[in-house]
C-alpha positions in Angstrom: 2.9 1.2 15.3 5.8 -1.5 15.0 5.3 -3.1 18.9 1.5 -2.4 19.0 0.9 -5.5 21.7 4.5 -6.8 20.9 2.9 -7.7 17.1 5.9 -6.9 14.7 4.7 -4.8 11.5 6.3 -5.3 8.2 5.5 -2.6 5.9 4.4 -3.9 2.5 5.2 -1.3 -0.6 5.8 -0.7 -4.5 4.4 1.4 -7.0 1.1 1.3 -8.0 0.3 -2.0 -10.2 3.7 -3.8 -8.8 2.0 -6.7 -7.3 1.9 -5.8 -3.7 -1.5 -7.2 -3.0 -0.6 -10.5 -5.0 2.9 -10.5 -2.4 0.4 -9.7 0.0 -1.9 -12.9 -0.7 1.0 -15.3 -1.3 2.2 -14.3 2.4 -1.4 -14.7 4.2 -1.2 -18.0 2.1 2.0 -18.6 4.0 0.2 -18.1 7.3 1.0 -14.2 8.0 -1.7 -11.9 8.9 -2.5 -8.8 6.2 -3.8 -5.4 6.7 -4.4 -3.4 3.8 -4.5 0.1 4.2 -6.1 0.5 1.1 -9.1 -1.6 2.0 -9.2 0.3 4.9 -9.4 3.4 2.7 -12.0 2.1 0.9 -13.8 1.8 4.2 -13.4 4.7 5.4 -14.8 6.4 2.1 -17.9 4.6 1.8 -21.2 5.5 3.0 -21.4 5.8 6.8 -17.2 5.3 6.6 -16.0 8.3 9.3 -14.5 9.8 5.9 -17.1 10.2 4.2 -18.5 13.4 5.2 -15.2 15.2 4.8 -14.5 14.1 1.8 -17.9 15.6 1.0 -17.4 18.9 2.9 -13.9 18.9 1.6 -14.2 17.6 -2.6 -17.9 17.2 -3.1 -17.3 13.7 -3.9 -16.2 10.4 -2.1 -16.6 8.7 -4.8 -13.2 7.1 -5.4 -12.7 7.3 -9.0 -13.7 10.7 -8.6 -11.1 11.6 -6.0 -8.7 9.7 -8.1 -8.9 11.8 -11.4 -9.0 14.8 -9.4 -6.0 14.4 -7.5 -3.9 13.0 -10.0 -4.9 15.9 -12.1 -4.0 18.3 -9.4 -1.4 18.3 -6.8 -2.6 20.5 -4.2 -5.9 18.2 -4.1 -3.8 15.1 -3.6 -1.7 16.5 -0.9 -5.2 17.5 0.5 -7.0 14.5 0.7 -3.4 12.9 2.3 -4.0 14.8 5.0 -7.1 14.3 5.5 -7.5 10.7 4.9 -3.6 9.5 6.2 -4.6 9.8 10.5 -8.1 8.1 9.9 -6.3 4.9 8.1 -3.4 5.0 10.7 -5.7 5.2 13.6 -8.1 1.9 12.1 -5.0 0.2 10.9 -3.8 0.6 14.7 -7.0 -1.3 15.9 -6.7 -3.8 13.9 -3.4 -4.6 14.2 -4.4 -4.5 18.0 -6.9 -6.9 17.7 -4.6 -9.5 15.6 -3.8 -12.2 17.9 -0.2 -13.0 16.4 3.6 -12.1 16.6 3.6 -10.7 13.0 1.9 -8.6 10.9 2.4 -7.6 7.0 1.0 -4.1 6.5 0.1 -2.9 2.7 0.4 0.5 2.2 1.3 2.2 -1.0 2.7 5.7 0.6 4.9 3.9 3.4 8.0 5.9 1.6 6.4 9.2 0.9 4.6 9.5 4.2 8.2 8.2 6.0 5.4 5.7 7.9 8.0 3.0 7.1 10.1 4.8 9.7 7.4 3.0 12.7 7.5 -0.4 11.7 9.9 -3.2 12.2 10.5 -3.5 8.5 9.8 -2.7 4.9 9.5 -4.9 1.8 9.5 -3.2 -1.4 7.9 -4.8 -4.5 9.5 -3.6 -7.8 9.0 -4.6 -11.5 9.5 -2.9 -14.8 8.1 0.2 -15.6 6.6 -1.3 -19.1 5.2 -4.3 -16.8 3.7 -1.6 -14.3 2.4 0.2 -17.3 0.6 -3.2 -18.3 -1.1 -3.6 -15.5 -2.3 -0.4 -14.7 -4.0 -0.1 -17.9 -5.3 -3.8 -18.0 -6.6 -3.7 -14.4 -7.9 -0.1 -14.2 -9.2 0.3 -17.4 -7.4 3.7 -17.9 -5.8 5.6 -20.7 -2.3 5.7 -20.5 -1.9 9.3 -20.4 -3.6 8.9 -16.8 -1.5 5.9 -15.9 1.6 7.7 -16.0 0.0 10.5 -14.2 -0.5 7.9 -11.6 3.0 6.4 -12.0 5.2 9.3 -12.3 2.9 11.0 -8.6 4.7 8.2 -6.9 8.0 7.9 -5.8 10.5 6.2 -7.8 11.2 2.4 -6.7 15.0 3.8 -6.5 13.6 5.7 -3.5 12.1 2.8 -2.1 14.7 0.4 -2.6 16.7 2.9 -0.7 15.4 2.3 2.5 13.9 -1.0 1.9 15.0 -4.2 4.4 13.9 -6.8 1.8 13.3 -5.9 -2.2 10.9 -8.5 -4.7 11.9 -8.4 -7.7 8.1 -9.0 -9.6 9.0 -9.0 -13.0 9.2 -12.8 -13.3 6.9 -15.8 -13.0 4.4 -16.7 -10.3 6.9 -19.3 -8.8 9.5 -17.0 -8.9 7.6 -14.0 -6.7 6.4 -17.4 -4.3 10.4 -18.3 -3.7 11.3 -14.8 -2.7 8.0 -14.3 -0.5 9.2 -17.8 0.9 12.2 -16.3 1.6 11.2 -13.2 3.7 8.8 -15.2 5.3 11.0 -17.4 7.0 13.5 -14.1 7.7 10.7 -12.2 9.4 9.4 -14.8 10.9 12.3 -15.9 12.9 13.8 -12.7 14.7 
């Protein structure tokens, strides 16, 4: 996927509640195309979405919260729905990277590491923060308890892993400005080469 129509793809990842879609705003501010391969997940889910019948055959459900309780509850589900749901968001993020009229494309995905996707792009930048500040947010934003948040958190791998193969790491732990100065940053890396 990195040289689909010469368009370079920068793989956008963190742990859940890191801030990756705030990075990812703060670069389509800066002019960069986004594709969010959670959004496209969503799609794909919803009523008339191409997933949506397996995910009925398959769980009963498509309902997302559903899906999400179930397969953070059980990891044979989780590793299921993966499977089922990992070719039809690579084959629509394909298109629409294929449709993007632009050298360079920022690609949001939160399994990049675990799926080794990262491996078929030009890049990855990894969005880290505290585990306390992840915590926060989860909890804030997804009105959860916290026995499911870390559920969520500890399914995921670590950010060690991810910093481990990462080109670029954003440190989001900080203030708004701060996050803005290292997107800034990798913007003007990855959009020079």
């Amino acid at each position: 996927m990195n040289q689909t129509n010469n368009v370079s793809v920068w793989g956008l990842t963190g742990g859940i509640a890191s801030g990756k879609s705030t990075v990812a705003k703060v670069f389509q501010d800066l002019g960069l195309a986004v594709i969010d391969a959670d959004k496209i997940a969503k799609e794909l889910t919803e009523k008339g979405g191409r997933a949506y019948p397996f995910l009925i055959q398959k769980f009963g459900t498509a309902d997302r919260e559903e899906l999400k309780k179930l397969i953070f509850s059980d990891p044979k589900a989780k590793k299921q729905l993966e499977e089922l749901m990992h070719p039809f968001i690579q084959e629509e993020s394909a298109r629409k990277i294929v449709q993007l009229n632009t050298r360079c494309v920022i690609y949001e995905a939160a399994l990049l590491v675990e799926t080794k996707r990262y491996q078929e792009l030009s890049g990855l930048i990894v969005v880290t923060c505290s585990p306390e500040i992840q915590s926060q947010r989860l909890l804030k934003r997804d009105q959860i308890d916290l026995k499911l948040a870390q559920s969520i958190i500890h399914s995921q791998s670590t950010d060690s892993e991810k910093i481990e193969v990462a080109d670029y790491i954003i440190n989001n732990s900080g203030s708004l400005d701060d996050l803005k100065a290292q997107v800034k940053n990798i913007f003007e890396k990855i959009t020079t080469q």
